[in-house]
Residue, then its C-alpha position, 0 to 999 in steps of 0.5 A: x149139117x151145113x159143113x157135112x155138105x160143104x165137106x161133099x162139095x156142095x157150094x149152094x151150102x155156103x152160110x153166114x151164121x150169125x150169133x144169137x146170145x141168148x144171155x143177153x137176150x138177141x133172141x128177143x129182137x125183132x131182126x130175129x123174131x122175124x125168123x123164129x117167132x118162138x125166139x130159140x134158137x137155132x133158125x134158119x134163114x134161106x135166101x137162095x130163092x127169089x123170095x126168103x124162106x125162114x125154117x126153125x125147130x132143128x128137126x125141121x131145119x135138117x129136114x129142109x137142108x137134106x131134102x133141098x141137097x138130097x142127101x142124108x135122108x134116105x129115099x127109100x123106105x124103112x130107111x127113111x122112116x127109120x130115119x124119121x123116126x129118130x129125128x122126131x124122137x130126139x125131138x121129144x126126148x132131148x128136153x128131158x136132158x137139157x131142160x129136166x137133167x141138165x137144169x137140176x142137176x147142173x143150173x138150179x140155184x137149190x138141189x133136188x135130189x128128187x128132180x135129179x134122180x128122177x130126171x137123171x134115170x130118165x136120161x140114163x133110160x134114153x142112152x140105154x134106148x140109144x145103145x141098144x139101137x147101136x148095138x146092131x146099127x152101125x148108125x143110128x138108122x142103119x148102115x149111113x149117117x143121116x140127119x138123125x145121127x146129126x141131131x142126137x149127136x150133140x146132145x147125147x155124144x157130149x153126154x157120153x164125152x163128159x162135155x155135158x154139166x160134168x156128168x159124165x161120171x154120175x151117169x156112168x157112161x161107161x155102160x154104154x159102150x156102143x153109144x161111146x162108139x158112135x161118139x167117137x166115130x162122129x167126132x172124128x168127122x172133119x164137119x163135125x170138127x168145124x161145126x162145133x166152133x161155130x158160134x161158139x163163145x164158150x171154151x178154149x179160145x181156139x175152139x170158140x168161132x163167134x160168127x162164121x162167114x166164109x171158110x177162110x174163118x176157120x184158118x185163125x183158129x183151125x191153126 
């Protein structure tokens, strides 16, 4: 979201983004806590203001980000409610992904075929909503990229893309060609590019940005 907006120009968008490894447990600490008394991540710390306003949850942190720039949150209605409610519905569902499919199938130290096929046809389930969603729209809530887009995307784009607990295959992606679409279309965006390396430790070298403090960062790993 951030990039999107320094990609239009808007400079008041300019951020250091710090990284928490929650491997080692940074999400506990009290500088961080401070921010986000749930300790996940992401959070959100605005110090534009004469005093700091501290935002967590994603959905509530690009709700923040597009009403103080005006801009990927449509004004005007259904567009917007439109727009909220695919915001909120990755809110709810995404944990069934990542939490539910991407822990048994990819991270559980015994293998349940139960939980795996339960939470397996569930996240099929959810990219059958989102293709047919897709299948008329050329975004998720209509003709324009939106916080929506912004949030799904990473969760379901990488499915899609087999970046996800290498499952690409098992979940037959391929069905969902419209998704595939979206996909491709988001990834080819130059922000979408750079916020993928931030904070990144995972990968090739040149993808991984560990701490993100200005533009020029980008220079030893864009090229």
């Amino acid at each position: 979201m951030l990039e999107e907006l320094l990609e239009l120009g808007v400079k008041e968008a300019e951020y250091d983004a710090w990284l928490i490894n929650i491997d080692e447990g940074d999400q506990f600490g009290s500088g961080f806590v401070d921010i986000n008394p749930n300790s996940k991540i992401p959070a959100l710390a605005d110090h534009s203001g004469s005093e700091p306003i501290c935002i967590f949850e994603s959905g509530s942190i690009l709700t923040y980000l597009a009403e103080k720039f005006s801009v990927f949150l449509p004004k005007d209605q259904p567009e917007r409610a439109e727009t909220f409610s695919w915001l909120f519905w990755q809110m709810g569902s995404a944990p069934f992904v990542g939490g539910g499919f991407g822990h048994f199938y990819a991270y559980a130290s015994e293998k349940y075929e139960y939980a795996i096929n339960r939470y397996a046809l569930e996240t099929k389930r959810q990219l059958d909503v989102l293709n047919q969603c897709l299948a008329t729209n050329h975004y998720i809530a209509g003709d324009n990229y939106t916080i929506a887009d912004i949030a799904i995307w990473p969760w379901y784009g990488g499915l899609v893309n087999g970046w996800q607990y290498g499952a690409a295959e098992f979940l037959s992606v391929h069905e969902y060609e419209h998704v595939i679409r979206w996909a491709d279309e988001i990834y080819a965006r130059p922000a979408v590019k750079c916020g993928r390396r931030v904070n990144r430790i995972q990968g090739q070298p040149a993808e991984q940005l560990r701490e993100r403090h200005d533009a020029s960062d980008f220079f030893r790993i864009l090229n």
